[in-house]
DSSP file (Angstrom, degrees, kcal/mol; ACC not computed):
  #  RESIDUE AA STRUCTURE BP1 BP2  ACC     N-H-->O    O-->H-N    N-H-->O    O-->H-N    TCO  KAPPA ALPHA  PHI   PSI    X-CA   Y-CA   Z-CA
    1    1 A X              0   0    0      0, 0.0   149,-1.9     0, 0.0     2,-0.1   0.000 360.0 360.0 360.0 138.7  112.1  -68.0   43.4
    2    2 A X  B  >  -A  149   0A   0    147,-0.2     4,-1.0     1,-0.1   147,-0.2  -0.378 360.0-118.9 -88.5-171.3  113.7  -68.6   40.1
    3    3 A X  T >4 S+     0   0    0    145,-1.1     3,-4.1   142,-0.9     4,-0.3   0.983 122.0  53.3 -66.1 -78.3  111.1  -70.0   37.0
    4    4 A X  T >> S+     0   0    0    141,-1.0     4,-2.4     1,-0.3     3,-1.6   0.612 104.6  56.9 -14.1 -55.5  113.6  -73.3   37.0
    5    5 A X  H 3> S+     0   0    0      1,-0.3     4,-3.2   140,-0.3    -1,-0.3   0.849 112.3  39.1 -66.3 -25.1  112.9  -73.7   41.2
    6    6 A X  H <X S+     0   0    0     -3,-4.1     4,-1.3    -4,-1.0    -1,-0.3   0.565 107.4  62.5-110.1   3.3  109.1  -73.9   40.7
    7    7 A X  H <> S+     0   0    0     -3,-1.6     4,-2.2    -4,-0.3     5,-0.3   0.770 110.5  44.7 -63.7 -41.1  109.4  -76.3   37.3
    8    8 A X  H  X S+     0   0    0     -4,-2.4     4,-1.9     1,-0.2     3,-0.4   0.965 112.4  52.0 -67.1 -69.2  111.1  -78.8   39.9
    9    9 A X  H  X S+     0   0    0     -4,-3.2     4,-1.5     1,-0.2     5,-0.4   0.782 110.4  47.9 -43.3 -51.3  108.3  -78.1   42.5
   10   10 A X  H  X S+     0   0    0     -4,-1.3     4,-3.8     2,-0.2    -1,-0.2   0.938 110.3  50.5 -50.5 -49.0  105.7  -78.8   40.0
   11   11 A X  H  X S+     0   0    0     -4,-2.2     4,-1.1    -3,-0.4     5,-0.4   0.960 112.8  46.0 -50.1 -83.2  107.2  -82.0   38.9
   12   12 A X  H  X S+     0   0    0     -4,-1.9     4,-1.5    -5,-0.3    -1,-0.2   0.822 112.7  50.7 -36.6 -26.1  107.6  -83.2   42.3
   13   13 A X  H  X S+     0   0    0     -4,-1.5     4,-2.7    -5,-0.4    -1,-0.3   0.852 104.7  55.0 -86.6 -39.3  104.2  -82.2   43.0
   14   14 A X  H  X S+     0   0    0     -4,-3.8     4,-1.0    -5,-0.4    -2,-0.2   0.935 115.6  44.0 -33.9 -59.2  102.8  -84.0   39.9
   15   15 A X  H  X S+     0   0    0     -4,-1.1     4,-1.1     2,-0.2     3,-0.4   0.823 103.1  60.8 -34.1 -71.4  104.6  -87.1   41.4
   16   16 A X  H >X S+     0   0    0     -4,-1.5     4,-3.4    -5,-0.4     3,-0.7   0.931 110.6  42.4 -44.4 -65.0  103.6  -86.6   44.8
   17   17 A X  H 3X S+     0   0    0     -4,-2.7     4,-0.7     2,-0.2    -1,-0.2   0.735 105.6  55.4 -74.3 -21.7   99.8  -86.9   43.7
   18   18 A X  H 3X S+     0   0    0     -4,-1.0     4,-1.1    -3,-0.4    -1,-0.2   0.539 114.0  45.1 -68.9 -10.5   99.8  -89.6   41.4
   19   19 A X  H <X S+     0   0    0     -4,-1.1     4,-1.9    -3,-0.7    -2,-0.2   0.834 111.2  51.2 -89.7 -13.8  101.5  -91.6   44.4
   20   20 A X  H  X S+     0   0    0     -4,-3.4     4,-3.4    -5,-0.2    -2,-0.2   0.905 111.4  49.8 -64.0 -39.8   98.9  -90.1   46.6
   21   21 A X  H  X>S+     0   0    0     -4,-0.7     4,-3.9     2,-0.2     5,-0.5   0.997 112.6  48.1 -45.4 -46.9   96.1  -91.6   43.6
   22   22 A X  H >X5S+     0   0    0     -4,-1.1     4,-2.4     1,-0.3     3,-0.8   0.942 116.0  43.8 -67.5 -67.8   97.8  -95.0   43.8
   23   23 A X  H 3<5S+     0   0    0     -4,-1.9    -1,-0.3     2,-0.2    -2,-0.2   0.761 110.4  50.4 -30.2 -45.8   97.6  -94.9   47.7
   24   24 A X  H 3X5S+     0   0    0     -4,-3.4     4,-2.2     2,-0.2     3,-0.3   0.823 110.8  50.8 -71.1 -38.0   94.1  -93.7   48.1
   25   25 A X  H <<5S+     0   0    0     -4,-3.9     4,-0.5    -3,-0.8    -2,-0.2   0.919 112.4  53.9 -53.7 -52.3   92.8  -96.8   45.3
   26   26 A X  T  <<S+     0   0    0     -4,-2.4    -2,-0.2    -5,-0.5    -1,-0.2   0.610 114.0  33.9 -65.6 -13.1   94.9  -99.0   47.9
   27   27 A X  T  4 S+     0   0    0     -3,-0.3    -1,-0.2     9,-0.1     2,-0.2   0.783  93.4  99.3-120.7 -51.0   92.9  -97.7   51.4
   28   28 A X  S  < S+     0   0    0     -4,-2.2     2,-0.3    12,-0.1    -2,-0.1   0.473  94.2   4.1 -70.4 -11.4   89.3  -97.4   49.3
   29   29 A X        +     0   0    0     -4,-0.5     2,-0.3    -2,-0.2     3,-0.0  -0.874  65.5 158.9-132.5 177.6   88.0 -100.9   50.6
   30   30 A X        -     0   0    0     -2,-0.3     6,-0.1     6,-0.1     2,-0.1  -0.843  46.0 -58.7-166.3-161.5   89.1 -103.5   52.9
   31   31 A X    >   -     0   0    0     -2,-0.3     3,-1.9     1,-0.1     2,-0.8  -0.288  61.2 -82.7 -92.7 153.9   87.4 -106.3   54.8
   32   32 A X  T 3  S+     0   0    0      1,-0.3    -1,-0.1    -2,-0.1     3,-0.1  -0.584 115.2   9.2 -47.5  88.1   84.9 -106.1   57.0
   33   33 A X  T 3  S+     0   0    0     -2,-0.8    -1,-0.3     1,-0.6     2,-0.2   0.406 105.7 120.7 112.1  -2.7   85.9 -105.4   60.7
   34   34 A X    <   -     0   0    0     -3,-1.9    -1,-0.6     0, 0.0     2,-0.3  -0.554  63.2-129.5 -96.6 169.4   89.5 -104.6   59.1
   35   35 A X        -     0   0    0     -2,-0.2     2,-0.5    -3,-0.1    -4,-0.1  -0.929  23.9-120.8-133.6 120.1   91.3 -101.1   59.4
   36   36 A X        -     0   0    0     -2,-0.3    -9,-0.1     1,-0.2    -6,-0.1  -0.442  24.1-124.9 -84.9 144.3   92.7  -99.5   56.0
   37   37 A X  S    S+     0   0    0     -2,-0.5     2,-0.3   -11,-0.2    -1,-0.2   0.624  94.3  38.5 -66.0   6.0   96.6  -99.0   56.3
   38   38 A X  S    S-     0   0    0    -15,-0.1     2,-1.8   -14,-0.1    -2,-0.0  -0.959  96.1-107.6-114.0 138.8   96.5  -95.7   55.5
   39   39 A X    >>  -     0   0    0     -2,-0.3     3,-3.8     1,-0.1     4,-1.1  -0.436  21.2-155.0 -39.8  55.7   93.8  -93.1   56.6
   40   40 A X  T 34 S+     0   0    0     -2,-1.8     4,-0.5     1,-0.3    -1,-0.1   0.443  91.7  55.1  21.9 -71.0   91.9  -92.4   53.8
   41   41 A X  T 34 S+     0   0    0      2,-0.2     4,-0.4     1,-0.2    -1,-0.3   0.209 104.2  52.4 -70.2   9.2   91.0  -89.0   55.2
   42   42 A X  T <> S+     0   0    0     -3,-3.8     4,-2.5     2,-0.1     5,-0.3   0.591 110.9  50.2-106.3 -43.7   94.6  -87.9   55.8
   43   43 A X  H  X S+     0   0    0     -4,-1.1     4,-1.0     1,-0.2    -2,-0.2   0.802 106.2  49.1-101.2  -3.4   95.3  -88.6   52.4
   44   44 A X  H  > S+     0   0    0     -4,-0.5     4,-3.0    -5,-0.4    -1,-0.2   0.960 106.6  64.0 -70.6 -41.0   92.5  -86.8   50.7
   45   45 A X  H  4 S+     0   0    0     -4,-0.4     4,-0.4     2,-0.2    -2,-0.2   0.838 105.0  40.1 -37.4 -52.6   93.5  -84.1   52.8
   46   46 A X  H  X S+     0   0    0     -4,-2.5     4,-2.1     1,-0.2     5,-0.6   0.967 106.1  61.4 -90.8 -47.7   96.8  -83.8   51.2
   47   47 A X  H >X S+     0   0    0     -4,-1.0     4,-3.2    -5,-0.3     3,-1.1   0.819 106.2  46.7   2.1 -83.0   95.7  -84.3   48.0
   48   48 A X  H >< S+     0   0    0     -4,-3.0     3,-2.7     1,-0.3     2,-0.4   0.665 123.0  39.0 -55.4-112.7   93.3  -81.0   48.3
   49   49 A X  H 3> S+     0   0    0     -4,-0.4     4,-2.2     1,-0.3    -1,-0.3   0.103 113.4  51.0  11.5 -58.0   96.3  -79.3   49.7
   50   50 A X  H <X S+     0   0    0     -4,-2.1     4,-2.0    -3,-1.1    -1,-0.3   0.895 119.1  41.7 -66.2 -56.7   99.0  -81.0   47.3
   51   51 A X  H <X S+     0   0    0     -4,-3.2     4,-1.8    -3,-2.7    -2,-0.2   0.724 110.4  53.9 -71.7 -28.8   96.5  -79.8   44.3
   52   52 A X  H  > S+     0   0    0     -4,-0.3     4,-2.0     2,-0.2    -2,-0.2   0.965 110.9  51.3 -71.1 -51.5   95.8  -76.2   45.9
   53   53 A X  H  X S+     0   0    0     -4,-2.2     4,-0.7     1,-0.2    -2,-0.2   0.931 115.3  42.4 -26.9 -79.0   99.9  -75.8   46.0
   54   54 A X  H >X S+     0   0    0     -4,-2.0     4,-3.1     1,-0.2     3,-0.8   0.707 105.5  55.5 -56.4 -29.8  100.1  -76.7   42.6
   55   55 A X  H 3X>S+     0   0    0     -4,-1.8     4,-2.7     1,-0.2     5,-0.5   0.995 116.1  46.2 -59.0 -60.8   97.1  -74.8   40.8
   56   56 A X  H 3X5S+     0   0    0     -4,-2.0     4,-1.0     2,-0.2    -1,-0.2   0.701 110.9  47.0 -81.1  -8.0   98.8  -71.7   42.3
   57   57 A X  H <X>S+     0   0    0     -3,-0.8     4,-1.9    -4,-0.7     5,-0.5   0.864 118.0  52.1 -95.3 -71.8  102.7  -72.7   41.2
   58   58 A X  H  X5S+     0   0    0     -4,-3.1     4,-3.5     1,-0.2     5,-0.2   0.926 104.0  47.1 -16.7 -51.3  100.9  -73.3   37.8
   59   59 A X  H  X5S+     0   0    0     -4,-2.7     4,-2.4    -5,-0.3     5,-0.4   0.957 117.1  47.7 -73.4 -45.5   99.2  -70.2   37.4
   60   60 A X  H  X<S+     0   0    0     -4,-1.0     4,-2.3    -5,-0.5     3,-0.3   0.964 114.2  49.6 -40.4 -55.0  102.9  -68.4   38.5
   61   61 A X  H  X5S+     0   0    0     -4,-1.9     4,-3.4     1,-0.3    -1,-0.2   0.895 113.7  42.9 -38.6 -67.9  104.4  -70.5   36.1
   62   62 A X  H  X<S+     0   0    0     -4,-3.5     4,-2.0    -5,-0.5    -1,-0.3   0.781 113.5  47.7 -49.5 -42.2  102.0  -69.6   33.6
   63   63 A X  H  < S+     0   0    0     -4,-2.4     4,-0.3    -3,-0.3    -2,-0.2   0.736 113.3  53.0 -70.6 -42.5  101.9  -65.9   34.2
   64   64 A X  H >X S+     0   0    0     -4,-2.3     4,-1.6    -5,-0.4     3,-0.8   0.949 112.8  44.2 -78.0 -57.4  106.0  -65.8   34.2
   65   65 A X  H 3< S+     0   0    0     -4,-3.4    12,-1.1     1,-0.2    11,-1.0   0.809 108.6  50.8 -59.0 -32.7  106.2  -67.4   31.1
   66   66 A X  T 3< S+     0   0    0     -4,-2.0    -1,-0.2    10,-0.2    -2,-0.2   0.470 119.2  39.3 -83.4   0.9  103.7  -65.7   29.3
   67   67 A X  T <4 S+     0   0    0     -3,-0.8     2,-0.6    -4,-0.3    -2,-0.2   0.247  91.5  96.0-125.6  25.7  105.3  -62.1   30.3
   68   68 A X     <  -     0   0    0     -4,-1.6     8,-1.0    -3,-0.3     9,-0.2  -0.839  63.1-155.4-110.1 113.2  108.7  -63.0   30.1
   69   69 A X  B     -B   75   0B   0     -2,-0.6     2,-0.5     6,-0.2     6,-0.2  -0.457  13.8-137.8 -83.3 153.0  110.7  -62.0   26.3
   70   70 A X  S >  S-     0   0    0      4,-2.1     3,-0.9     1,-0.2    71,-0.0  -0.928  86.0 -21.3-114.5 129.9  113.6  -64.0   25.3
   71   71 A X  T 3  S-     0   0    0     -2,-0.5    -1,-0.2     1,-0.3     3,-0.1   0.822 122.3 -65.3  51.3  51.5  116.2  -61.5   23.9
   72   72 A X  T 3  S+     0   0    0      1,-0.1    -1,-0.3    -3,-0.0     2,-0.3   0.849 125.2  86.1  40.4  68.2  113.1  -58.9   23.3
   73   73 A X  S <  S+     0   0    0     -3,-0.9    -1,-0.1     1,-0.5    -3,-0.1  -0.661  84.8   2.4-178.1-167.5  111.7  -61.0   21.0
   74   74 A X  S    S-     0   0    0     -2,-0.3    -4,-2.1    -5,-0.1    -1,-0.5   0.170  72.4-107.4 -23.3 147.1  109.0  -64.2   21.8
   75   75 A X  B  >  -B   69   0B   0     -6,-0.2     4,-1.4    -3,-0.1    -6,-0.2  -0.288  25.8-108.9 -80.1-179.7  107.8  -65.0   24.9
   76   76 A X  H  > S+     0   0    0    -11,-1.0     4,-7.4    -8,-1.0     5,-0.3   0.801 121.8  56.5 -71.7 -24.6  108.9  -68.1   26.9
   77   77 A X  H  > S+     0   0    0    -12,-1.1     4,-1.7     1,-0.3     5,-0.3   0.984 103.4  54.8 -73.5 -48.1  105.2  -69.3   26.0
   78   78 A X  H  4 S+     0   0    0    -13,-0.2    -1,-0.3     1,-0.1    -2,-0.2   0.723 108.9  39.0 -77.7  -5.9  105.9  -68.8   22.9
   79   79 A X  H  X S+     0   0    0     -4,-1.4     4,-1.4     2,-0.2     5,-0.2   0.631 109.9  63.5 -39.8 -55.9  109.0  -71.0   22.6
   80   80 A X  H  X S+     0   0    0     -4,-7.4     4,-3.1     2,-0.2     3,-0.2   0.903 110.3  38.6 -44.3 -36.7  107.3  -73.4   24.8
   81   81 A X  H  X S+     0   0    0     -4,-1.7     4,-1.0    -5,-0.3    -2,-0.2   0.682 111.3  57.9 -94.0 -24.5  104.5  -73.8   21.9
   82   82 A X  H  > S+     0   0    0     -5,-0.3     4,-1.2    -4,-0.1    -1,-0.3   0.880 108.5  43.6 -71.8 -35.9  107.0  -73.6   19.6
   83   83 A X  H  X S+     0   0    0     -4,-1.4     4,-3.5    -3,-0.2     5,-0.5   0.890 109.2  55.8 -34.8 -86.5  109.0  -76.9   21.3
   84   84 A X  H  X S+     0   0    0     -4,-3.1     4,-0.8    -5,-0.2    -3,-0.1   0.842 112.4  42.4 -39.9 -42.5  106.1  -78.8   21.7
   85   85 A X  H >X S+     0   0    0     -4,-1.0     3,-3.6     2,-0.2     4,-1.9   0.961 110.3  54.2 -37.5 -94.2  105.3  -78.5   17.8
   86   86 A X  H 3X S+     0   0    0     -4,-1.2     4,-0.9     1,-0.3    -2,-0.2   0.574 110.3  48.6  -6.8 -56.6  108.5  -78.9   16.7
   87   87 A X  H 3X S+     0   0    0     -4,-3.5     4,-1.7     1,-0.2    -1,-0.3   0.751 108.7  49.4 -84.9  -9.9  108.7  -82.5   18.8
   88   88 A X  H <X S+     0   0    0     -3,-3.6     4,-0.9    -4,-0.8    -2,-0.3   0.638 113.6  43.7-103.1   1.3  105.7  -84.0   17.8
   89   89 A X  H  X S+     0   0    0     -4,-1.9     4,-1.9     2,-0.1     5,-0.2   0.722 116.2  51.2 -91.0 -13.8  106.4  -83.3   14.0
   90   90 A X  H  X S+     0   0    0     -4,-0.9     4,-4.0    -5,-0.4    -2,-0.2   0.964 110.3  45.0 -51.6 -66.9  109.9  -84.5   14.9
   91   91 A X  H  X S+     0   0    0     -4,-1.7     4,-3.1     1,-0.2     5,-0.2   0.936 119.4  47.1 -59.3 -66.9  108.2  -87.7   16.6
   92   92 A X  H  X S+     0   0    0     -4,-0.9     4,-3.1     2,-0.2    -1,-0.2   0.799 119.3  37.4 -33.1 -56.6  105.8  -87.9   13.0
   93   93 A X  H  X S+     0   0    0     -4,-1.9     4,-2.0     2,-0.2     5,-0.3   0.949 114.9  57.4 -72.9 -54.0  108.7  -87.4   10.5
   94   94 A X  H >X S+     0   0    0     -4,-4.0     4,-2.7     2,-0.3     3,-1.1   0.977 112.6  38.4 -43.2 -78.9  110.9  -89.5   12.7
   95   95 A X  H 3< S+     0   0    0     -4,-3.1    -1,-0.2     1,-0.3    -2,-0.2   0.846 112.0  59.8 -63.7 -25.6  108.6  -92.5   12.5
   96   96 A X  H 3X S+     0   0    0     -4,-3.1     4,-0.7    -5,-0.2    -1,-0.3   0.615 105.6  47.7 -46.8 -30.8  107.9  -91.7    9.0
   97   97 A X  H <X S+     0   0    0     -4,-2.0     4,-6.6    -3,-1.1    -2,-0.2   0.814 102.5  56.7 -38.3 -69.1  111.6  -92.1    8.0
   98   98 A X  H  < S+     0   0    0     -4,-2.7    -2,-0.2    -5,-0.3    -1,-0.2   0.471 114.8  44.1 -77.9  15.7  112.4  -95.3    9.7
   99   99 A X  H >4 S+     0   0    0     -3,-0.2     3,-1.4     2,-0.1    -1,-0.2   0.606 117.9  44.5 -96.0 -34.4  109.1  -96.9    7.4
  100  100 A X  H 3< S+     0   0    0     -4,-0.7    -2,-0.2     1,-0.2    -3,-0.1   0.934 117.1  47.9 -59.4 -50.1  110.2  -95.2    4.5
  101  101 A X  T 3< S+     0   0    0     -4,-6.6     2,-0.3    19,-0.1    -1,-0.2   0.329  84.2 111.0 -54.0  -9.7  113.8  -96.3    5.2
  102  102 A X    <   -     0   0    0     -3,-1.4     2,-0.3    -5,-0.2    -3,-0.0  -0.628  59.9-123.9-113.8 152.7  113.5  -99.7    5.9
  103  103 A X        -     0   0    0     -2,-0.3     2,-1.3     2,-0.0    -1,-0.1  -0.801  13.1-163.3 -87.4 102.2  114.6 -102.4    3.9
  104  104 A X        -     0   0    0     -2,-0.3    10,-0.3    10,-0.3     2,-0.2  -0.806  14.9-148.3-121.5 116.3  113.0 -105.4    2.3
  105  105 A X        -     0   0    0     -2,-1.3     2,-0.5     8,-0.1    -1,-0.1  -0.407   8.3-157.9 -82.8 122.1  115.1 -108.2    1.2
  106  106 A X        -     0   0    0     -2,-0.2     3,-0.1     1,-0.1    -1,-0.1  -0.554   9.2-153.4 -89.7 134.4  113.8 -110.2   -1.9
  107  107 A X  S    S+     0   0    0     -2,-0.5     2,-0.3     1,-0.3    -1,-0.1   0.459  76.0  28.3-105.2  23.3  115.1 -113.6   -2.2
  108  108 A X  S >  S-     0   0    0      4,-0.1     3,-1.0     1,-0.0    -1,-0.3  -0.670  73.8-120.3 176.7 159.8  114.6 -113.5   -6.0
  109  109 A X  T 3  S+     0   0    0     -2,-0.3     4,-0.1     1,-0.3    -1,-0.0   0.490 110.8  66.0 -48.7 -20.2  114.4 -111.5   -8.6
  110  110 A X  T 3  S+     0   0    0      2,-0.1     2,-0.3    -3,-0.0    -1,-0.3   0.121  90.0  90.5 -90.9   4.4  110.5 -112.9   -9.2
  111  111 A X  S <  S-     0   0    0     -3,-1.0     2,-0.3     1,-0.1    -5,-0.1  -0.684  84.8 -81.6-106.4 153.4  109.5 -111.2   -5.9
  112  112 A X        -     0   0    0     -2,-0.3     2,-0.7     1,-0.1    -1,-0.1  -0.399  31.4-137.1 -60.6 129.2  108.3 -107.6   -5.3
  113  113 A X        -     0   0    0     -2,-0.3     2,-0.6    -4,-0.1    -8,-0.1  -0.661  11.4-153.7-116.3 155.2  109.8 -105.4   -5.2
  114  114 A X        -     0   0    0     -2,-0.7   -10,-0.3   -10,-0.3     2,-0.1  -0.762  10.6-179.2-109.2 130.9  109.4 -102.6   -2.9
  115  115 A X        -     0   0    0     -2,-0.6     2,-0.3     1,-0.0     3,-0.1  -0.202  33.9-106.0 -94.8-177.0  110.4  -98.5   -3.1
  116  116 A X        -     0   0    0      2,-0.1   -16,-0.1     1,-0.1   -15,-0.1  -0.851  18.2-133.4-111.7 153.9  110.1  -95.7   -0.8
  117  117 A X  S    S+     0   0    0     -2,-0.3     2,-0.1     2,-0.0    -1,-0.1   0.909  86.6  43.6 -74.4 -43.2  107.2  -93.0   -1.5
  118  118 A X  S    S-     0   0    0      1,-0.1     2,-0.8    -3,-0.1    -2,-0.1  -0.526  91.9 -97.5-121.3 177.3  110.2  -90.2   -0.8
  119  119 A X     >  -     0   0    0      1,-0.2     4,-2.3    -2,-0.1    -1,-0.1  -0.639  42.6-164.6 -99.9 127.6  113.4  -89.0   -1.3
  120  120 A X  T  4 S+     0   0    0     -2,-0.8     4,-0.4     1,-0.2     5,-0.2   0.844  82.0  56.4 -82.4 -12.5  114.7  -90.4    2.1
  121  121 A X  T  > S+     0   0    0      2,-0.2     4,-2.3     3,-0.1    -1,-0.2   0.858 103.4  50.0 -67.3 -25.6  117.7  -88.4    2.1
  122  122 A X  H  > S+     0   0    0      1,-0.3     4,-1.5     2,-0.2    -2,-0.2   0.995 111.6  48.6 -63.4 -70.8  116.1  -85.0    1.8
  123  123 A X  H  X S+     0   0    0     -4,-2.3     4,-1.4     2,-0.2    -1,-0.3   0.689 103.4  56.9 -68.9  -8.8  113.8  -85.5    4.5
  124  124 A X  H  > S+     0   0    0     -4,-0.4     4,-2.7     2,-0.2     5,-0.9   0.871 111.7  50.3 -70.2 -60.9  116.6  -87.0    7.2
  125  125 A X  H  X S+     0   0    0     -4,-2.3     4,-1.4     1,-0.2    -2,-0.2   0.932 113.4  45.5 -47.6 -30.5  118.3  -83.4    6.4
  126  126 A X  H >X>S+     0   0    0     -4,-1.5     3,-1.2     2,-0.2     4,-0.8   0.946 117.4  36.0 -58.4 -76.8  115.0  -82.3    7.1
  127  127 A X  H 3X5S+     0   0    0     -4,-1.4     4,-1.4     1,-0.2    -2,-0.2   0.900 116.6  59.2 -29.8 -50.2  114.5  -84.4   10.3
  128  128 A X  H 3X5S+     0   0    0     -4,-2.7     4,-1.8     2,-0.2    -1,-0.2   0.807 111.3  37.7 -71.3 -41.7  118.4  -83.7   10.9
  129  129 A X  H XX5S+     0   0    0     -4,-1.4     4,-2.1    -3,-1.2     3,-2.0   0.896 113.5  61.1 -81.9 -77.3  117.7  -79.3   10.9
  130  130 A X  H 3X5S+     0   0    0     -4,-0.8     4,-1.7     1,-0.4    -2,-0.2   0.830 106.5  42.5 -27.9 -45.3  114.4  -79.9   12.9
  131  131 A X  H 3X<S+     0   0    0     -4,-1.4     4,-0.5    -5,-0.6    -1,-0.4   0.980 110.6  53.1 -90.3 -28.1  116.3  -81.5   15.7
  132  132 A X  H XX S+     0   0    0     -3,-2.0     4,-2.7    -4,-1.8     3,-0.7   0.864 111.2  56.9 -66.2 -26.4  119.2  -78.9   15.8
  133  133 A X  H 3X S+     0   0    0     -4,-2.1     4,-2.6     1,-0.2     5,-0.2   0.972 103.1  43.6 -53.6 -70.7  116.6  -76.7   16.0
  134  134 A X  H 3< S+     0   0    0     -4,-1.7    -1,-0.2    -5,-0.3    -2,-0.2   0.636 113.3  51.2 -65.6   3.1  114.8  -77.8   18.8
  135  135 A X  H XX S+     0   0    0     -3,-0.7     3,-1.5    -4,-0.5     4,-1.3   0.806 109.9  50.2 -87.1 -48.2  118.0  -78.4   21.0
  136  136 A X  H 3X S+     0   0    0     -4,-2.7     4,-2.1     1,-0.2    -2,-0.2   0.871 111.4  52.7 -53.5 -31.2  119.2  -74.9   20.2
  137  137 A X  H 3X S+     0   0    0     -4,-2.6     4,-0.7     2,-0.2    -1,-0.2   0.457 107.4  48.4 -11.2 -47.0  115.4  -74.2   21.3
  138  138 A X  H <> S+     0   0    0     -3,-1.5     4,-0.7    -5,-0.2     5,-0.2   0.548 111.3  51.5 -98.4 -10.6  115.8  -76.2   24.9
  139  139 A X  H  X S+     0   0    0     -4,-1.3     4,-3.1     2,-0.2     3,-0.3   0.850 114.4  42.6 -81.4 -44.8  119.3  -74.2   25.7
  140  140 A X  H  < S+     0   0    0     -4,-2.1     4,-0.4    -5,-0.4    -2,-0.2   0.859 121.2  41.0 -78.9 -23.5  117.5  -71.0   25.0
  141  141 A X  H  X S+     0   0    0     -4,-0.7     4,-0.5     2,-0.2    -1,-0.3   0.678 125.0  39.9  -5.3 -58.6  114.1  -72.5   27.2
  142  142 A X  H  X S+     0   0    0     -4,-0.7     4,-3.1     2,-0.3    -2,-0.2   0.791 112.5  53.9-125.2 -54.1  116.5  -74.0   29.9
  143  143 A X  H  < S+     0   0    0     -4,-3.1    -1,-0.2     1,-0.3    -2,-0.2   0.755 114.3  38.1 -69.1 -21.1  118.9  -71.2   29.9
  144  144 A X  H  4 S+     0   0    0     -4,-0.4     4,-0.4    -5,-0.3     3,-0.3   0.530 106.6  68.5-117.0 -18.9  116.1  -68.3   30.6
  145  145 A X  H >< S+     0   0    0     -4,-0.5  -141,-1.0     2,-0.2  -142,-0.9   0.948 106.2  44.5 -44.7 -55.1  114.2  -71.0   33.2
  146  146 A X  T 3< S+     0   0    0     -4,-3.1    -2,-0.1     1,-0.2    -1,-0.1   0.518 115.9  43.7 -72.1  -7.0  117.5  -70.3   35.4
  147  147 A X  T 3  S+     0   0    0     -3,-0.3     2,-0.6     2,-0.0    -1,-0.2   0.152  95.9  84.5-121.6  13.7  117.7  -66.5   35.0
  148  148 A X    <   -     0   0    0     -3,-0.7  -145,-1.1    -4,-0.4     2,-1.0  -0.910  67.9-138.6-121.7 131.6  113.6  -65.4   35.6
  149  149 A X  B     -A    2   0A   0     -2,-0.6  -147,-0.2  -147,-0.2    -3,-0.1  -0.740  31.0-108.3 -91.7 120.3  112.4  -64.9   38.8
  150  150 A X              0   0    0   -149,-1.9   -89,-0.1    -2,-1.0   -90,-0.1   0.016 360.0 360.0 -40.5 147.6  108.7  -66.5   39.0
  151  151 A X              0   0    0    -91,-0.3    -1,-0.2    -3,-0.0   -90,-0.1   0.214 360.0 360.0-123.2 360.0  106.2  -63.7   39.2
């Protein structure tokens, strides 16, 4: 199976068990002398099942990625960790921008007036490399997901 085939199965499975949550909240009570429309026990059952599947497509997952080099060089784990940074300082900088950026219209000269703390062009070119980074980043991620066979 390739890496890619058992990202989809985990996703699906994720899925699968939060509708299993919402279903199992939906059976836990009902009226007295009434029958819940699902079987509780059926669906705990797949739950355990659903969750044993995944712990072990995790751990592959995990195991593949942390012994597979991209282009002899980092592992996929590290790429991953690298990605994940990389968007949440993105997400940080990004919302930092658009306060910094934004515009406050005085209706006279007798108002405040208001600057930005930074220079907002510098950091968009910042913001601007940071996100070609991380695309090139998701090709090279995406592109070795579709060529490693899960271990």
């Amino acid at each position: 199976m390739k890496l890619a085939n058992a990202l989809s199965q985990r996703s699906e499975l994720q899925t699968r068990i939060r509708q299993l949550e919402s279903r199992l909240n939906n059976n836990a009570q009902v009226q007295e002398g009434e029958q819940p429309a699902e079987d509780p026990e059926e669906l705990l059952h797949a739950l355990e099942t659903d969750y044993a599947r995944l712990e072990e497509l995790i751990s592959a997952i995990n195991r593949t990625n942390s012994s597979t080099k991209v282009d002899g060089g980092p592992t996929l784990s590290d790429l991953l960790a690298r990605r994940d940074c990389l968007k949440g300082r993105l997400s940080v900088l990004r919302g930092f921008l658009g306060n910094a950026s934004a515009l406050v219209r005085r209706h006279s000269v007798s108002e405040i007036k208001v600057k930005s703390t930074v220079d907002v062009r510098k950091l968009q070119k910042q913001v601007d490399a940071l996100s070609k980074e991380l695309r090139q980043l998701e090709e090279t991620i995406q592109e070795k997901n579709w060529t490693t066979e899960l271990i």
